[in-house]
NUSE-432581 format. One line per field, with one value per atom (N, C-alpha, C): residue number from 0; residue in one letter; atom name; x, y, z. Coordinates in pm, 1 decimal, padded with zeros to 6 digits. Layout:
nulo c(NUM_...)
tivex c(A_...)
torkol c(CA_...)
xx c(X_...)
yy c(Y_...)
zz c(Z_...)
***
This chain:
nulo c(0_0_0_1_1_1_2_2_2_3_3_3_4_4_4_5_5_5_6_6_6_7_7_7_8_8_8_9_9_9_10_10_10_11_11_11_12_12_12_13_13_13_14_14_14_15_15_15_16_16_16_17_17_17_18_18_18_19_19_19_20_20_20_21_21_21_22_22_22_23_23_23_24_24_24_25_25_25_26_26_26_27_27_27_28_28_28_29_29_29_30_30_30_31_31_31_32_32_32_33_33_33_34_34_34_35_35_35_36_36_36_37_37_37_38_38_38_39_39_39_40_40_40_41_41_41_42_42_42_43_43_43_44_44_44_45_45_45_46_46_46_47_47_47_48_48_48_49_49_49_50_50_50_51_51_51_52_52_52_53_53_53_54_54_54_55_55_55_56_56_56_57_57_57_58_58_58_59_59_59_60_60_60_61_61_61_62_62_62_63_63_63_64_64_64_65_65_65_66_66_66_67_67_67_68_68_68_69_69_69_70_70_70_71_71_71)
tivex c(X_X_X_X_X_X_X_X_X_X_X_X_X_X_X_X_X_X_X_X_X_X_X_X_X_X_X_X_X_X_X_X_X_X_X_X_X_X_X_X_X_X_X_X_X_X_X_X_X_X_X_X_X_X_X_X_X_X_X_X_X_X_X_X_X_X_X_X_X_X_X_X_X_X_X_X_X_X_X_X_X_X_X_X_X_X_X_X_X_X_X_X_X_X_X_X_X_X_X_X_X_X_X_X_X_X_X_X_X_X_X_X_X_X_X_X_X_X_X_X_X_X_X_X_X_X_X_X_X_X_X_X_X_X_X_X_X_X_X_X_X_X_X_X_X_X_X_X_X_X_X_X_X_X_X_X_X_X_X_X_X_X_X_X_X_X_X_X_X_X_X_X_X_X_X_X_X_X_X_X_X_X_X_X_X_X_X_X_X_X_X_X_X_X_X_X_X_X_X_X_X_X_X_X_X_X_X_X_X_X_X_X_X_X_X_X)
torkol c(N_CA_C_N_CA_C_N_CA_C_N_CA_C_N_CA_C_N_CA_C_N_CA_C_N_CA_C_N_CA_C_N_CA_C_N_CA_C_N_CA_C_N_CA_C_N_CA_C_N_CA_C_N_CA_C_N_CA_C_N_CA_C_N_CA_C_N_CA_C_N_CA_C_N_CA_C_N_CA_C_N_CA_C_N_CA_C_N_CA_C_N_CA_C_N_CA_C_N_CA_C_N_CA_C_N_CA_C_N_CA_C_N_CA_C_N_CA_C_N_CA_C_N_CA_C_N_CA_C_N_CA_C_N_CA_C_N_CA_C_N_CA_C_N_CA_C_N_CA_C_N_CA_C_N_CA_C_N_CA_C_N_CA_C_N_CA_C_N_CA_C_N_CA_C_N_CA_C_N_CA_C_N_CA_C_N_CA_C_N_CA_C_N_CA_C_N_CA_C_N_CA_C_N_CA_C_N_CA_C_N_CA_C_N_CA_C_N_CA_C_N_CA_C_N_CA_C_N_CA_C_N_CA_C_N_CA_C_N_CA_C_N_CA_C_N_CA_C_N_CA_C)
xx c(00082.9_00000.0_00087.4_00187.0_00279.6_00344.2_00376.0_00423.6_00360.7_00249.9_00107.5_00118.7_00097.2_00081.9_00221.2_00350.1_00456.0_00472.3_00419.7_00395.9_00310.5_00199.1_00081.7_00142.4_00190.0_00245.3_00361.0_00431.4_00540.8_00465.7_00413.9_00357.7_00312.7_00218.5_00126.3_00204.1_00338.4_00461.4_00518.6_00537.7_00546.7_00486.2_00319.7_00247.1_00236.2_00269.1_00212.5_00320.1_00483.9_00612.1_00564.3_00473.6_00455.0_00357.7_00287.6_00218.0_00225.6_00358.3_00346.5_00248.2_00265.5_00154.8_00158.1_00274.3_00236.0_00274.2_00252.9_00286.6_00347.7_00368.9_00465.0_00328.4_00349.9_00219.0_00327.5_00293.8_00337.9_00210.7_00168.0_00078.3_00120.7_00036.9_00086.3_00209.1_00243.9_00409.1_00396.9_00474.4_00525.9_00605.5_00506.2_00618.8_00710.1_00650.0_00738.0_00853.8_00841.2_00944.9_01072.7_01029.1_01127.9_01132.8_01076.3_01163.2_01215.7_01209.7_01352.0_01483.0_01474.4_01547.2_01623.8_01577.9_01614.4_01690.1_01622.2_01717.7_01848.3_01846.2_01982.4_02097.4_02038.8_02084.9_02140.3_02052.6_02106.7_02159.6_02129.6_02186.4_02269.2_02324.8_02407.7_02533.6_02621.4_02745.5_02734.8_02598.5_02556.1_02553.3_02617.2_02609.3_02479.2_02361.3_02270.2_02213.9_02323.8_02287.3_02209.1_02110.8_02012.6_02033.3_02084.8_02112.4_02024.8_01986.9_01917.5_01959.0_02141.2_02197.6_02138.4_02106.6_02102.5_01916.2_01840.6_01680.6_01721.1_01783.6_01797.9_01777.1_01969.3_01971.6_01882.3_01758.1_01652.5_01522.5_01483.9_01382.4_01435.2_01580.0_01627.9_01582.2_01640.6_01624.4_01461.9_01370.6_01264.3_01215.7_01253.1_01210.3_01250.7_01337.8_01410.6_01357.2_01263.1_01226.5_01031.4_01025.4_00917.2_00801.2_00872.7_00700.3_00744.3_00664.6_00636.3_00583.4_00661.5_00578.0_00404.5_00345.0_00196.8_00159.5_00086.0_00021.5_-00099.9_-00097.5_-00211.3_-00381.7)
yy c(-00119.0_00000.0_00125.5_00118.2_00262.9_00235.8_00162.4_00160.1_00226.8_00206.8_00239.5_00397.5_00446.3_00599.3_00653.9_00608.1_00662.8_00662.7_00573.0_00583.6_00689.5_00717.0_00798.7_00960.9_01000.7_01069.3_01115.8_01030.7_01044.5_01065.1_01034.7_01092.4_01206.8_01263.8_01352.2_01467.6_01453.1_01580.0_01571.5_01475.6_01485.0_01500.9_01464.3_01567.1_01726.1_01769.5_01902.7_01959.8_01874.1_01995.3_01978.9_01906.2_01879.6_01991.0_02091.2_02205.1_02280.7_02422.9_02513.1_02598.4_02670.5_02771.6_02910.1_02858.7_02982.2_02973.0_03043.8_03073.9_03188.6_03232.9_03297.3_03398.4_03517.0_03591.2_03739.3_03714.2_03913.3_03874.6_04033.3_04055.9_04046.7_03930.3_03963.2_03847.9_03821.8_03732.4_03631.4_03597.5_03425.3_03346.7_03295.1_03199.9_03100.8_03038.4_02919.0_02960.1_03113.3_03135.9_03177.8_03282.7_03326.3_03209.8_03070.6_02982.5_02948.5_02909.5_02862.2_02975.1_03046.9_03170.0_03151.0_03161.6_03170.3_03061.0_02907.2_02769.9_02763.7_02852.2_02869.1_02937.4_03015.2_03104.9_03042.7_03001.5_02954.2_02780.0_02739.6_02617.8_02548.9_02629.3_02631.9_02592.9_02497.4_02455.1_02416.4_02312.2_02258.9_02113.8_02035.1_01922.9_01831.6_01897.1_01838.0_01803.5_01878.8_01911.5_02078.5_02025.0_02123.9_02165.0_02301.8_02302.5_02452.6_02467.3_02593.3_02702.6_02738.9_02843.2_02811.4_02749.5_02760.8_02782.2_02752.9_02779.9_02999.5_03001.4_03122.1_03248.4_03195.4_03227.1_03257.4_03152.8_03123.6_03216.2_03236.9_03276.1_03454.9_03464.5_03621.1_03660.8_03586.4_03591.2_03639.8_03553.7_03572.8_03659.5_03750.6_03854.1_03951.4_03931.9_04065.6_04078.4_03965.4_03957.6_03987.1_04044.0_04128.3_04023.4_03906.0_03801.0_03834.8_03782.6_03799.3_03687.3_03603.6_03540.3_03543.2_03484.8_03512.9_03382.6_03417.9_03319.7_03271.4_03091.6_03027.7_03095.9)
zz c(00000.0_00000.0_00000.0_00083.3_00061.3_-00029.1_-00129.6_-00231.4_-00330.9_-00352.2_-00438.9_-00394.3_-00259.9_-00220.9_-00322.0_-00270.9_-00336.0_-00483.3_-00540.0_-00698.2_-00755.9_-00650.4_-00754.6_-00695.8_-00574.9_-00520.3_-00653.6_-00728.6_-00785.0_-00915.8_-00970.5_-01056.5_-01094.9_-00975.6_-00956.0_-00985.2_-00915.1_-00954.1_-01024.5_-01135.5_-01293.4_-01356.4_-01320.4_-01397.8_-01435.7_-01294.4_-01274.6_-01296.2_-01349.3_-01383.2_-01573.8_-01623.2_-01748.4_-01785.7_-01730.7_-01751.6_-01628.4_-01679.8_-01598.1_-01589.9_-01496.5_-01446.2_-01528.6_-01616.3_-01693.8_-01857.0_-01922.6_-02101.2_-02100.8_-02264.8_-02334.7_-02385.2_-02391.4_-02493.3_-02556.5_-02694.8_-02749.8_-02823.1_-02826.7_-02949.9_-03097.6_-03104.9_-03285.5_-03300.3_-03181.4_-03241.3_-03311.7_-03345.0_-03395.7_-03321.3_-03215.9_-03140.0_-03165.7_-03233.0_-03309.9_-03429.1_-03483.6_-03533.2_-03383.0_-03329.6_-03212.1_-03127.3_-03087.4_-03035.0_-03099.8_-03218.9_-03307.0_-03334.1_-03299.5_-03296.8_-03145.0_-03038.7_-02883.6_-02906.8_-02947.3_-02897.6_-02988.1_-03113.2_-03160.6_-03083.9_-03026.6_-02961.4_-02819.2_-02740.9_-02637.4_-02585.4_-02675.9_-02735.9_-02776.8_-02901.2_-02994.6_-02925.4_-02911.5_-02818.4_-02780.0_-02706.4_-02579.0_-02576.0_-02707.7_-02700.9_-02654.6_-02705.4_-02593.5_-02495.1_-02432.0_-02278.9_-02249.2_-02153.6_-02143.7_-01943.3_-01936.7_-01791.3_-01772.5_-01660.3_-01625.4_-01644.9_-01716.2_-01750.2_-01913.4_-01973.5_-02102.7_-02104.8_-02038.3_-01989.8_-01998.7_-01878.1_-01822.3_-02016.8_-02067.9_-02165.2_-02285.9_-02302.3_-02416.2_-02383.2_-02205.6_-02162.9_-02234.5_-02142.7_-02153.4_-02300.2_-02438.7_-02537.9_-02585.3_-02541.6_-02550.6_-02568.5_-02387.2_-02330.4_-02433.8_-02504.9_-02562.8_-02705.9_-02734.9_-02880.3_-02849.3_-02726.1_-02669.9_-02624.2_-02571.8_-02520.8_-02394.0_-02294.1_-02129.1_-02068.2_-01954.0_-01936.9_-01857.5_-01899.1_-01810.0_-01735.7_-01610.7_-01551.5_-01589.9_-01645.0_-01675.7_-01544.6)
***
């Protein structure tokens, strides 16, 4: 039985890191062009490795190509 609690428990917080509490919004933008733009950008060298300085980097990018994040 505490096995079962610890499984759905473990889940429950992989669910909820799988939709944050918030999005991306500009008026008018093209998101999917400016994320492909940001992940070049902050990416680019990273061998595939994805670390919270290279998150940091892509969000900054973002910001500067005028989206914001908003709360769902």
């Amino acid at each position: 039985m505490k096995s079962l609690l610890m499984l759905i428990a473990a889940l429950t917080l992989a669910g909820c890191a799988l939709w944050p509490g918030w999005h991306w919004e500009k008026p008018g933008g093209d998101y999917g062009n400016d994320e492909r733009y940001c992940k070049l950008q902050a990416y680019s060298g990273a061998d595939g490795m994805v670390t919270q300085a290279n998150v940091r980097v892509m969000h900054r990018c973002l910001e500067g190509r005028g989206w914001r994040k908003v709360a769902n």
